[in-house]
N, C-alpha and C positions, 0 to 999 in steps of 0.2 A: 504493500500500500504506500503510496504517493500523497502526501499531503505537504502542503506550504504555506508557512504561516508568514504574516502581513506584519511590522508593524510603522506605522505611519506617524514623523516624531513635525513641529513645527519645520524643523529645516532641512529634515533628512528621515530617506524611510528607508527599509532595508526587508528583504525577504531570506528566510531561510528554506532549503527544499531537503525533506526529511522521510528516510525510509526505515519504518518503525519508530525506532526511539534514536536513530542514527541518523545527521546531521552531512548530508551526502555535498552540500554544497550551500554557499551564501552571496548575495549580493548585495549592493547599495548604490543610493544615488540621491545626492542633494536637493533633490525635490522636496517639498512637505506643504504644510498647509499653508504657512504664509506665501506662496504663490498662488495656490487657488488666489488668496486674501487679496493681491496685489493686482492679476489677471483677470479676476472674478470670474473664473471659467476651473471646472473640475477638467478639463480638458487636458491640460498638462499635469494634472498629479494621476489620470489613469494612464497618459501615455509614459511617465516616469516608470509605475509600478509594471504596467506592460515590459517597456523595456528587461526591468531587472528581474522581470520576472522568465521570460525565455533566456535571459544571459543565465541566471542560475540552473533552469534546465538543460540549458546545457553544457556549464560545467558539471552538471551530475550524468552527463549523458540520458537523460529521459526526455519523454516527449508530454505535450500538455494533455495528450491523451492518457497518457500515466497516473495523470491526477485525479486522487478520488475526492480533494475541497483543498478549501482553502479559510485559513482561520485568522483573522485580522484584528487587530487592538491598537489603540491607541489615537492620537487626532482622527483619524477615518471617519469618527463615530463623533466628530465635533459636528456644526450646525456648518462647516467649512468642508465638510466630508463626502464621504461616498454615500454614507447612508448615519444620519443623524440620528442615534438614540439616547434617550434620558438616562443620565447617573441614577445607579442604584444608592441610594441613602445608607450609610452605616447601621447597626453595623450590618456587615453582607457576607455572607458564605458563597463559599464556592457555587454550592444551588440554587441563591440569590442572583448570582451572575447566568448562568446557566440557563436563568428562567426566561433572563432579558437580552436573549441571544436572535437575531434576526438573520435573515437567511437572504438572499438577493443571487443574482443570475446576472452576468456579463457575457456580451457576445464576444468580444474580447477574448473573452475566457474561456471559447466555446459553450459558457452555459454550465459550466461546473460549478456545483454549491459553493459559495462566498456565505461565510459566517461570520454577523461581525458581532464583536464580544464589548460590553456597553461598559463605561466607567464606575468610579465612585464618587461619591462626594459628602462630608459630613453632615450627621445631622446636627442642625442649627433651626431651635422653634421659631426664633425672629430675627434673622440677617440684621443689623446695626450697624454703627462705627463700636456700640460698646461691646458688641458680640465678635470684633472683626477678628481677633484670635483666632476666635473657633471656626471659620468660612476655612475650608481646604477644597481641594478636588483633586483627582485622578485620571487620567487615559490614559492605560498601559503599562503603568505598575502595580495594575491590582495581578493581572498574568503573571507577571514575574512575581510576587508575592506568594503565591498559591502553589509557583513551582517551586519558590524556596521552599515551602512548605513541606513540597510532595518528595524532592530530592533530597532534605537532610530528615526525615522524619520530626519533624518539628511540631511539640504539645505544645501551645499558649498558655499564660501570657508569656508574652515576647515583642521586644520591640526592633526592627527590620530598618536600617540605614542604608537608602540604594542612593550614592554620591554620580552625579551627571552636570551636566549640564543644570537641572534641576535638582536640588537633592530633597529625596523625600525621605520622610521619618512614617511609617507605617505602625500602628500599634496591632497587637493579635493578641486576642481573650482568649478567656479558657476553653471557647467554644471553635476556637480557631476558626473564628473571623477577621475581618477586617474593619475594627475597631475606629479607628479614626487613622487622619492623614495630618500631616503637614511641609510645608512645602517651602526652599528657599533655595532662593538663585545665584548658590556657592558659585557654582561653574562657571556660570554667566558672569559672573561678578568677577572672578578669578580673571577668567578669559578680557574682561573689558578692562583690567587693572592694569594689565601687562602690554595689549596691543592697542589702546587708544589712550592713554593717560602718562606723564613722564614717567614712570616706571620700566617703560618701555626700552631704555636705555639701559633701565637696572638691571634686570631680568631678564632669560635668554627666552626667546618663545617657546619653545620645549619646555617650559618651567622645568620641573623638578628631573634633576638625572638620575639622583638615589638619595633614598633617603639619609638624613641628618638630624635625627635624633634630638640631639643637644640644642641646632638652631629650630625647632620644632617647639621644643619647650620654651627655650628664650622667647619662641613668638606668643607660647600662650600667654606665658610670665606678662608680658608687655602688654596683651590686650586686656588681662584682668587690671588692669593699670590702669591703663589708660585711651581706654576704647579702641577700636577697629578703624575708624578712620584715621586718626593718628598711627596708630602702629602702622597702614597702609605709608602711608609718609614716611617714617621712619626706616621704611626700605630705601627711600631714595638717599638719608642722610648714612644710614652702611656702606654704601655705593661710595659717597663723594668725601666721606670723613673718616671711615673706618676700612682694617683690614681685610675686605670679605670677600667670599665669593660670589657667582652669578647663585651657585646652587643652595649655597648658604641664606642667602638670601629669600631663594625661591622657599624655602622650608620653613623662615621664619614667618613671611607672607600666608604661609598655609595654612602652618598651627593658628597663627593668631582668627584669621577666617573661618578657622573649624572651632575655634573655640570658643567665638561668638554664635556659630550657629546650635552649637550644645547648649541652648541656654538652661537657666535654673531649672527652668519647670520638666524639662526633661531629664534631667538628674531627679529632681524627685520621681519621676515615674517611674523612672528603674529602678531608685531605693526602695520604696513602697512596694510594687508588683510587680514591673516588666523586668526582672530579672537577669533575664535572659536576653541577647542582645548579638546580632547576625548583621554582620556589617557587609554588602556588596558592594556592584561595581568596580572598577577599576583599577590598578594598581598605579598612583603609589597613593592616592586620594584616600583608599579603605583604610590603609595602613597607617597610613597619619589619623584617621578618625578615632583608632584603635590607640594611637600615641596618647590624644588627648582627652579619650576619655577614662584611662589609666593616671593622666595628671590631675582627672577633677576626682580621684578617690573611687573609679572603679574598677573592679575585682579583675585582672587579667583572667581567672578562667569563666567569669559571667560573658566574657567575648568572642565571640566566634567571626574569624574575617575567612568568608568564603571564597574557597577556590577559586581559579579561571574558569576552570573549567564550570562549575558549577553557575557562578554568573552568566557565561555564556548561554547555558542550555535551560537554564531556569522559566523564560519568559516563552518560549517554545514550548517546554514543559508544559507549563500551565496552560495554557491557549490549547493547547490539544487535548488534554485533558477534559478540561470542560466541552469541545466539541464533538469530542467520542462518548463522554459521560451523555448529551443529547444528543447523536444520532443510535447510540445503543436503545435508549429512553424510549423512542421513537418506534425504531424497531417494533420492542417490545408491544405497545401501541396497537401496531396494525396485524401483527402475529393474534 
């Protein structure tokens, strides 16, 4: 069996082509939603996913005829999408998402079932500025969530760090749900620190080459200090005053931005219930997450920083998962 799972990010979408639970090939291509946004035509974000999606077939040598669906998360399912559906409200189980799974047919695609798998988003009784805390949402990390779940055997509560571009904080009950979200724009921030701002000079675009520890903490030290905006500056005064290096630098900038975004109220969560604590995405961002929250007093083995492998395959995971759990469902159904 042939299946390929979709997932569609604002800047960039990427497709995996998977036989069984093996990952036969991958593509990508800097399309996403903010071009619909731009062109206001779906026109170029199906001819992107078209493209990469015959270019992954056939680095796996298969044909679209091969394909028995195709399982899609993330923007796709924005109001900017292929096919727009409603956040499920916390908390949400995997059967929750499952429920809110919609099905569509592209000629394209010869007509092969497209399943697209719907977001989260907190519950909040009355949206406010005084509520504005608690407003999060999700497309596309709730799949990866579900397949951290499914690939490390994971009981809740447990709180789930996937660092991107966007990083979210994921919380998971006892009932291994999808408890709440929240959301901050490390990566973005990272990325806009270093290539649009004097820092640019500071910092190599690579940012970090390996990790540095010691400048890691210096930078939390520094932000518990004296805030995040400052400590951002004070990369530039390392540079122009002090011994340093590019990567020195790039570490201290890290810590101190992960150590803002760990704020209090998340340390309380983890001292009280979420315990347990599964940090994704990429190296060397997980790793430093894992730096800083051993500096704010917690427990090296309440930490678990997941595999490559395991981030990789997680957000596939789960996305099939739930559309083999309803086309089984189904089945069953009409039998």
């Amino acid at each position: 069996m042939i299946a390929i799972t979709v997932d569609v990010g604002t800047t960039n979408s990427r497709i995996k082509v998977i036989e069984g639970r093996q990952i036969l090939s991958t593509a990508s291509t800097k399309v996403g939603i903010k071009d619909v946004a731009i062109t206001g035509s779906q026109d170029i974000l199906e001819s992107g996913l078209a493209k990469i999606i015959f270019e992954g077939l056939e680095k796996a040598g298969r044909q679209i005829s091969d394909v028995e669906y195709f399982a899609a998360s993330g923007m796709i399912t924005c109001n900017l999408g292929l096919m727009e559906l409603p956040y499920r409200i916390s908390p949400v189980s995997m059967n929750d998402l499952i429920n809110g799974i919609e099905k569509k047919e592209f000629t394209w695609l010869e007509n092969k079932p497209f399943y697209f798998i719907p977001g989260v988003k907190n519950a909040v009784d009355l949206p406010s500025m005084e509520t504005l805390s608690q407003i999060d949402v999700m497309r596309g990390e709730e799949v990866e969530a579900f397949g951290i779940i499914e690939l490390c055997n994971i009981k809740g509560p447990a709180l789930m760090i996937l660092p991107g571009s966007h990083t979210k904080f994921v919380w998971i009950n006892e009932a291994n749900e999808i408890e709440k979200c929240s959301t901050t724009m490390l990566g973005e921030f990272l990325h806009a620190l270093v290539n649009a701002t004097i820092l640019s000079s500071s910092i190599l675009p690579s940012l970090i080459t390996e990790i540095d520890e010691e400048s890691v903490k210096k930078g939390i030290a520094f932000e518990l200090e004296n805030g995040v905006t400052k400590s951002a500056f004070a990369v530039r005064l390392m540079d122009i005053q002090l011994d340093t290096t590019p990567n020195e630098r790039a570490n201290f900038l890290a810590g101190a931005l992960i150590c803002n975004d760990i704020n209090p109220n998340i340390i309380s969560d983890i001292q009280n219930k979420y315990h347990h604590i599964y940090i994704g995405g990429s190296s060397p961002l997980k790793d430093i997450f894992k730096v800083v929250l051993e500096a704010k007093g917690i427990s090296e083995t309440d930490i678990t920083v997941l595999t490559d492998d395991i981030t990789d395959r997680a957000a596939s995971t789960g996305a099939l998962k739930m559309v083999e759990n309803l086309r089984t469902a189904y089945k069953k159904q009409v039998i």
